[in-house]
N, C-alpha and C positions, 0 to 999 in steps of 0.2 A: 434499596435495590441490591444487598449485597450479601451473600452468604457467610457466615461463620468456622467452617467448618477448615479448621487449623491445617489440615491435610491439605489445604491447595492456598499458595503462594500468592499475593496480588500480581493480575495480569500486569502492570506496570512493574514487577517487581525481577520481569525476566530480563538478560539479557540473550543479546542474537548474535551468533556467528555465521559464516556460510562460504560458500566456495564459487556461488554466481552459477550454482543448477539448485542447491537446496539450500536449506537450514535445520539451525536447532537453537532451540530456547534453553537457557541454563538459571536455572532458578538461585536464588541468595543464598541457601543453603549447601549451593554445588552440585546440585543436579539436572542432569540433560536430562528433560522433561516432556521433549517435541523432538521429530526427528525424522521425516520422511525421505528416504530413501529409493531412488539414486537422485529424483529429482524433488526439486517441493511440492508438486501434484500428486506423488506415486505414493503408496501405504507406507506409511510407518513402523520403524522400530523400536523409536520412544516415545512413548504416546501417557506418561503418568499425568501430566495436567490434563486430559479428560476422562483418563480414570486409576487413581492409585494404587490401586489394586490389579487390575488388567491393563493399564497399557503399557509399562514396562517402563525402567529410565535406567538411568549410570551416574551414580552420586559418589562423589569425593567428597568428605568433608566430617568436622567434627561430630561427633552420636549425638553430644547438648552443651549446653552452658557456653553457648559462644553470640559474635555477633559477626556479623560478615556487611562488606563492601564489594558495590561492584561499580570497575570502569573499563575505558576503555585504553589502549596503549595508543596517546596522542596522535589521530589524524589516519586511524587506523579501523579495520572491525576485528582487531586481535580483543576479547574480554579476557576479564582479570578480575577473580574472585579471592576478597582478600577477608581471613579468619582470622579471630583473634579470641581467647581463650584466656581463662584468668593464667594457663604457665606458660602462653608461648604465639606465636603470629604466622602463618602461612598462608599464599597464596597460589589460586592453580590459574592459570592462563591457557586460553580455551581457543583453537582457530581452524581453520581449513583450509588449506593450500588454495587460491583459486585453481577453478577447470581454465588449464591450457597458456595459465598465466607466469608458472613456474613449472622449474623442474623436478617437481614434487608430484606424486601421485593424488589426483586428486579426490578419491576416496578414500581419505583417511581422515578419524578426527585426531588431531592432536590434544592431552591434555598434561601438561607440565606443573608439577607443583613442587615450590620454592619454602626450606627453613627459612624466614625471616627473622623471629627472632626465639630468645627462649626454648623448651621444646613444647611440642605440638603432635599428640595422637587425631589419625584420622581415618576414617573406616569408608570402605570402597565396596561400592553395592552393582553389583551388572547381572541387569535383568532386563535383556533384550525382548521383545513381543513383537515378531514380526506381524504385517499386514493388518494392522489395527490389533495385532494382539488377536487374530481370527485362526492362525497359522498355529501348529504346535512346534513350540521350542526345543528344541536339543542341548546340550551344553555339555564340551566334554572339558580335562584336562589337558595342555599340552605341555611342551619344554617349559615355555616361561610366561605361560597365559590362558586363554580359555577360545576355544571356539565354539560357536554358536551357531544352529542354522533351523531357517525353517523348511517351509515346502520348495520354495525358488530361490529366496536370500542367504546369506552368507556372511557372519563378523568374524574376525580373529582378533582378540583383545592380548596385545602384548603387556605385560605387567611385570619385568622383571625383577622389580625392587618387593615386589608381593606376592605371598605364599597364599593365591588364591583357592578358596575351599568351595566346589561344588555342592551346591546343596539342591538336587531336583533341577527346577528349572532355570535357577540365577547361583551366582557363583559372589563370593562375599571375601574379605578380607581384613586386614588391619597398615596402618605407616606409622611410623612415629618418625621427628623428623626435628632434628635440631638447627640453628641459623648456621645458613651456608651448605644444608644438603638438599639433593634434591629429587625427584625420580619421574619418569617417563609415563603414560600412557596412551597407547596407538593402536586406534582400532579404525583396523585396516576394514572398509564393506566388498562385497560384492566385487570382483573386477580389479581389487587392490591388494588380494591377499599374499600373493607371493611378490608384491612389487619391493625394490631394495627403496629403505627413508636412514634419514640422517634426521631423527629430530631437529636438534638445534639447527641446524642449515637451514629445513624447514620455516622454523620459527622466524629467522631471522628474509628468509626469500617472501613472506607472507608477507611481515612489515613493511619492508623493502615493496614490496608489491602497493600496496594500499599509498604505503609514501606518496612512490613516484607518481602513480596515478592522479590522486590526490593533486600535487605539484604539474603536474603538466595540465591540468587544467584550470582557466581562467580565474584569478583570485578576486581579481576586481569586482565578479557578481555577487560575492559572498560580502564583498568591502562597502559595496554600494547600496546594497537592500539593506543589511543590518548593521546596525551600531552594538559597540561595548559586547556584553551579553548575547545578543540576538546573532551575534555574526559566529557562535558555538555551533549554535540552532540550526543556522544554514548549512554550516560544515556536515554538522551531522545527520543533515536531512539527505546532503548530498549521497553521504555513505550508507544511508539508508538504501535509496534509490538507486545506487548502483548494487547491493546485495539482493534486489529483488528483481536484478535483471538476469535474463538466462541468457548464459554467456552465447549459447549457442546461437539463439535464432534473435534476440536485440527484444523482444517481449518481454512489459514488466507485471509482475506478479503485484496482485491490488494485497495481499498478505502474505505472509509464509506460514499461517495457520487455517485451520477448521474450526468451526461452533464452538470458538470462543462468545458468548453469549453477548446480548445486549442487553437482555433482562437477566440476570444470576435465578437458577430454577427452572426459566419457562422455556416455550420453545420457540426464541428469535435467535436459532444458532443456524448458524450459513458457512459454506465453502468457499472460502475467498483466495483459495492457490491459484486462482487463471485471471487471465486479462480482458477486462471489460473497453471494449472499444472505445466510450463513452471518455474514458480517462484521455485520451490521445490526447484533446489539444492542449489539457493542464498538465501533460504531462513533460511534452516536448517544451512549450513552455517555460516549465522549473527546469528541467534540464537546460538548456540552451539560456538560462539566464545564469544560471548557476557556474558555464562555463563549460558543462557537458556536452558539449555540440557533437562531438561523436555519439555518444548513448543517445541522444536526441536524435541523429540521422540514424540510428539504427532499427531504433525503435519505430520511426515512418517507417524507413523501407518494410520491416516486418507487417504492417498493418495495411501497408501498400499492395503487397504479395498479397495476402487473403482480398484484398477489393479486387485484383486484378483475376484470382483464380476462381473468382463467385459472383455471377450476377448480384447485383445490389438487391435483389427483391429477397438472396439466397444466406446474407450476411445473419450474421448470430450476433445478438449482443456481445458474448465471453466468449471468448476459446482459452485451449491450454495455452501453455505455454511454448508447446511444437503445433499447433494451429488447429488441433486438433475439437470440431465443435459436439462430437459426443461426448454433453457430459451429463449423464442421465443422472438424478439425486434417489440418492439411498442412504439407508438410515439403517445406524449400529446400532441396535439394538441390546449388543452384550455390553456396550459403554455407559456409563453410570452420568460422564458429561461432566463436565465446570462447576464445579459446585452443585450437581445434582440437575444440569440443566439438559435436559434431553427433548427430543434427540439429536443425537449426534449426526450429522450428517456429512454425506461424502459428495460431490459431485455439485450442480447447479441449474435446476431448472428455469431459471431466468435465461438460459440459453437458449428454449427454445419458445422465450415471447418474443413479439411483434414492441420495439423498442425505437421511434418516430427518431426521438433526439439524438441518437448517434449519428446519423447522418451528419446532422449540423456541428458536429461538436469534431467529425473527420475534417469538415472541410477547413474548421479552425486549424486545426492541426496545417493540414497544406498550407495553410494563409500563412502562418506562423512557420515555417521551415522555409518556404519562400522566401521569407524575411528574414532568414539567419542564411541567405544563399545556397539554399536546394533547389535547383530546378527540376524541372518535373519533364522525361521524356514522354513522345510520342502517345507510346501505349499506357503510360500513367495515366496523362491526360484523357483520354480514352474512359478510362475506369473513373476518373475524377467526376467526370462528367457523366455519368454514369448514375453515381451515387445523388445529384443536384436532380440532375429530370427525374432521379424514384421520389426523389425529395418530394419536388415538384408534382408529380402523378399521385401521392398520397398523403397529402400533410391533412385533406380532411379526414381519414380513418381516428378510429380511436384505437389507443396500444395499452402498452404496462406503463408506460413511462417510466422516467430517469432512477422512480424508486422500486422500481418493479414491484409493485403491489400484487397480493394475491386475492382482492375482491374484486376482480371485474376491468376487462378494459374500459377508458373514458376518453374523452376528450381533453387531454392533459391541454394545460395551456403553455408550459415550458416547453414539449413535445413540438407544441404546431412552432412557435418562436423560433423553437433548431431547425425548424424545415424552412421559416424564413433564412434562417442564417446560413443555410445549406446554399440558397441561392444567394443568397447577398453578397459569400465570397466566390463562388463560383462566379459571379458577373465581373465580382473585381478582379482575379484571374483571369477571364477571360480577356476583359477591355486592356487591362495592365499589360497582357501579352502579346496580343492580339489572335488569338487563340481561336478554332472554328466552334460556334457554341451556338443555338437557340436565345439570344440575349435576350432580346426584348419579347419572347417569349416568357422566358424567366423574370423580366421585371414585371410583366403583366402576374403573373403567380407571385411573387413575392407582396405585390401593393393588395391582391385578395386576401394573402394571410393575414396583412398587416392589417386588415380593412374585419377583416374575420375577429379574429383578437381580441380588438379595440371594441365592439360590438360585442362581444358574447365573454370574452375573459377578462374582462374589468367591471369590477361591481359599486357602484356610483354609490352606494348606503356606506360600503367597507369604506370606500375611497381608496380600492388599490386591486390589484390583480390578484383572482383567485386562482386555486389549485388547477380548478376544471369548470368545467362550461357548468355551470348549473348549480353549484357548489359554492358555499359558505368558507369551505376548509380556503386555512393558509397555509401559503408552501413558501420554504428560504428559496427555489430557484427563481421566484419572481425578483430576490435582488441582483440576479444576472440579465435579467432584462435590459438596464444600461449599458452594463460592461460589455457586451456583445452588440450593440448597438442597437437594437429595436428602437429605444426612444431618446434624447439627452437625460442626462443627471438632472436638470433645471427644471422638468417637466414635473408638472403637479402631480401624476397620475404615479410620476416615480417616488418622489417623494412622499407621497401618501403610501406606497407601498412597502417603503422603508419602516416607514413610522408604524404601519397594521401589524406589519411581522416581528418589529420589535416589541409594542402590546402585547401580541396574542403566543409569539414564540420563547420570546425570553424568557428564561427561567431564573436567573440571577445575576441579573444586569449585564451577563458576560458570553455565559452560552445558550446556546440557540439550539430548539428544536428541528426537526426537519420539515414538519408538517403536523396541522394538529385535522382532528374529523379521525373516518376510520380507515384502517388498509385491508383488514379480511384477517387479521389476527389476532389472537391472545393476546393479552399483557401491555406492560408499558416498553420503550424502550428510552435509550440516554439521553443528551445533547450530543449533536452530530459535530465532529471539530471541521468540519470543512464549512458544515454550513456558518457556524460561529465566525471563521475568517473570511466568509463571503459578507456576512456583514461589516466587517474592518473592511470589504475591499467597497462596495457600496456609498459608505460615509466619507471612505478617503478624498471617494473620484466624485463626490457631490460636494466636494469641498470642507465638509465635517471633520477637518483632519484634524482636530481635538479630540473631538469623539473619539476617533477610528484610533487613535494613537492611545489611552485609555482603555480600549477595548483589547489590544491587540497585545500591550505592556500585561495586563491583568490574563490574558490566555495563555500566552508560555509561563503563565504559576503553575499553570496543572502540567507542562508537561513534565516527565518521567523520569527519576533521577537519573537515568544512563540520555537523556535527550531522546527518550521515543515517544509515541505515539502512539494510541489506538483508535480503533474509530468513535467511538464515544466515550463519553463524560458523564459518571455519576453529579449531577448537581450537590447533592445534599453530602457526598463523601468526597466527591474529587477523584473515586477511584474510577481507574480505566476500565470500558468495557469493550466488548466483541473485537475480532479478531486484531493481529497485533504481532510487529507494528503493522499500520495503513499507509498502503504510501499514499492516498485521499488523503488523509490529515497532513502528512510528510509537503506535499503537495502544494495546500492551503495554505500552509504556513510559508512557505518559499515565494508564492506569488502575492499573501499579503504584504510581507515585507516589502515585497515589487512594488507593488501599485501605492502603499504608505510613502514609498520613499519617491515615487512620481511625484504623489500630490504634494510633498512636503519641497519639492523642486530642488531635489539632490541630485550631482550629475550623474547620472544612469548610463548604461552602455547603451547602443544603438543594437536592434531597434525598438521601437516602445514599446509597452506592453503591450500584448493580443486583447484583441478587442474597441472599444474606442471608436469603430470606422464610419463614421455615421454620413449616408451620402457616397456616391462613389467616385475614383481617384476622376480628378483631372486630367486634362492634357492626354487622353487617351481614346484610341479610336475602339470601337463596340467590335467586340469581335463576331464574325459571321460562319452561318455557313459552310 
């Protein structure tokens, strides 16, 4: 499943920096490769990993004969790219001030590179491509660097240790560089260019930043979910998670990339820069277990604001990242794509399907933020409730469901389960608070979906829950079935559908497909890593915490020498596919530790893990009225 072609990097092989509005990817070699500007959603000025030729990057680093390392600067997203040559060793160190976080401009990239040892020639390539590289470039000389612009954008690349040479559209140069020298490069976008920087201060307010943040939140969640090894992982999913949040509005970005492929070649490339609602209650979740309880209240309120600003019948699966739900998809054409994998696409038309399960997967969210002490005003409630009676009023339609498939709406069977779950915490909100609601309306809906379900999306031959009503195909979200409480762990119907999806999905003993039958597309695509740790979360809480620990030890093999994650797993290679990182995988892997470390009865912070609620609370009067 994986292209040859020397000219593009493995996708695990990038690292990320960013400033909490965008990102960019820096490949082993030293080059910024990804790079949209001003935010992670908006066009591109580095765009070479989807096309080497047209999309443009900024490479520092040796012409050949070397080999290079990349990490991170402990407990930080400062990268550090380290060369080593048969006469000599340097490193460049990669970051962005965050937005609002210091007193540094936050449109600038820094990159600093360090003689370590020996000497060391290195050659510096800048060739910007605004707007997907659609825009035509300019490039002039200045005192001690290059500026660049297109039709609306704007870089000034400071270089003062290099006599950069304009050639057409990119400007090119040479370093050489003995241990203990060192030199600057700051390129200033957009909005930045006359602002006054102090590299080093910079450098050092960025760490400083990542530190403290780091440090003032809860160490315990990272202490308690993983052990040895595993508690990197945590760390570094944390800081994953908080680079894919935009500072501004508390919405996390599901990637900081485009049509990075699933299939290498075909056309399973998606736009994954916005926020799918759907993520909310895994998300607050890993947050708020992690210790993030701010990102985690941020993050509701922002997803609270759009339920409150939109009839629920009016809700989109994604929005941007400023809430914005037009994101029409369209396809570059002049982009060659990931290893040749076209098209390339912008935008998300999964935006405007008809998506049953977010519903249920919002109200997790409030269940779960409730329980880290958010309460919910007035007019919240309002719209909470909102979202349960649309729950309620259409869990029979058929939609896209959770995978948003492009053959046809059905009768997803995870779909109708979120519309049970939709009501099941709405009631327990309700009753828990004593809150005005339609209750025992809602339990009358809730015990017909239950009653629906169990009749039409459990298939007595499989012996476990299928995709959709009618349907053969197996799908991993039937192992969320228990965890959200539809039915116990103990129940046969579950456990059979543990065992069908482990048969029919597994691909090598470790990771798990998403769903096998057809979706309305070409080609194959990977193992999905979330659905893989929904199976660790499944085994764990059915008591299989052999299995699940086995499962879960053998998954962090594939992850990524920097601790990232993409959304899928070549089986036969190992190597990473489609966009990248995911905070879904980031995600998965946060809450499987969660739930491994429940069943394995390690003391855990309060309160349990989401999900579990089977039955509703006691000692509580039914809210009316």
């Amino acid at each position: 499943m994986t292209g040859s072609d020397e000219r593009f990097a493995p996708i695990e092989s990038y690292g990320i920096v960013g400033n909490l509005e965008t990102c960019a990817l820096i490949g082993p070699d030293g080059s910024v490769d990804w790079f949209p500007f001003p935010h992670v959603e908006s066009p591109s000025v580095f765009a070479a990993i989807l096309d080497p030729d047209r999309g443009g990057r900024f490479r520092i680093g040796p012409a050949e004969g070397f080999e290079s390392e990349q990490s991170y600067v402990p407990r930080t997203n400062v990268l550090e790219t380290t060369f080593r040559t048969a006469d000599g060793t340097a490193t460049v160190t990669d970051f962005l001030p965050p937005a609002g976080r210091t007193d540094h401009p936050k449109r600038v990239l820094y990159r600093k590179v360090d003689g370590v040892d020996g000497d060391i020639d290195l050659g510096v390539t800048f060739e910007p491509r605004f707007d997907y590289g659609r825009a035509v470039t300019s490039i002039a000389a200045t005192g001690d660097g290059v500026r660049a612009a297109g039709d609306e954008e704007r870089t000034l690349l400071e270089a003062p240790a290099v006599d950069l040479a304009v050639e057409s559209d990119r400007a090119v140069g040479s370093l050489s560089l003995s241990a203990g020298d060192e030199a600057w490069f700051v390129l200033r976008c957009t909005g930045a260019e006359n602002a006054t920087t102090d590299p080093e201060d910079a450098l050092d307010a960025t760490v400083s930043y990542w530190r403290v943040w780091f440090g003032s939140c809860s160490e315990a969640g990272a202490d308690c979910l993983f052990e040895g090894p595993w508690r990197d992982l945590a760390v570094r999913s944390g800081l994953v998670l908080k680079l894919l949040t935009h500072a501004e509005t508390g919405a996390v970005a599901a990637a900081p990339t485009t049509s990075l492929p699933e299939d290498p070649g075909g056309i399973r490339n998606w736009d994954y820069r916005y926020n799918w609602l759907r993520d909310a209650g895994f998300t607050v979740q890993a947050l708020a277990n992690l210790g993030h309880v701010d990102e985690a209240v941020d993050y509701f309120e922002w997803f609270m604001g759009l339920c409150q600003a939109d009839e629920p019948e009016k809700l989109r699966p994604l929005y941007s990242l400023h809430g914005d739900g037009d994101l029409t998809e369209r396809e570059l054409d002049h982009l060659t794509g990931y290893r040749g994998s076209r098209p390339v696409r912008i935008g998300n038309g999964a935006a405007d399907q008809l998506q049953l399960d977010v519903y249920g997967e919002l109200l997790l969210a409030v269940d779960e933020m409730l329980a880290h002490g958010r309460d919910l005003d007035r007019s919240e409630w309002e719209s909470v409730r909102g979202l349960v009676g649309y729950a309620g009023d259409n869990w029979d339609r058929t939609d896209a469901g959770i995978w948003e498939v492009r053959g046809g709406d059905r009768h997803f069977v995870y779909s109708k389960v979120m519309c049970w779950v939709a009501l099941d915490r709405g009631i327990a909100v309700a009753t828990e608070r004593d809150l005005p609601a339609p209750v025992e309306e809602w339990r009358a809906t809730r015990e017909a979906i239950r009653d629906d379900v169990l009749e039409n999306g459990y298939d007595e031959s499989a012996g476990a829950f299928v995709q959709s009503y009618g349907s053969g195909a197996m799908d991993a979200t039937g192992l969320l079935l228990p965890i959200v409480g539809f039915l116990p762990f103990d129940d046969d119907r579950v456990q059979g559908t543990v065992d069908a999806v482990q048969k029919r999905l597994l691909v090598d003993d470790v990771l798990l497909r998403r769903y096998d039958g057809e979706d309305g597309l070409h080609g194959e695509e990977g193992a999905f890593v979330l659905c893989s740790c929904w199976l660790v979360d499944a085994l764990a809480l059915s008591g299989r915490v052999e299995e699940a620990r086995e499962r879960f030890e053998a998954l962090t093999e594939y992850v990524g020498p920097l601790g990232l994650l993409a959304e899928e797993l070549d089986p036969a290679t190992g190597a990473h596919l489609g966009n990248y990182p995911q905070a879904f995988s980031h995600l998965g892997l946060v809450n499987s530790g969660l739930y491994l470390g429940y069943a394995e009865g390690r003391d855990l912070p309060d309160p349990p893990p989401m999900g579990i609620r089977l039955g509703e609370p006691v000692g509580s009067a039914a809210g009316s009225e």
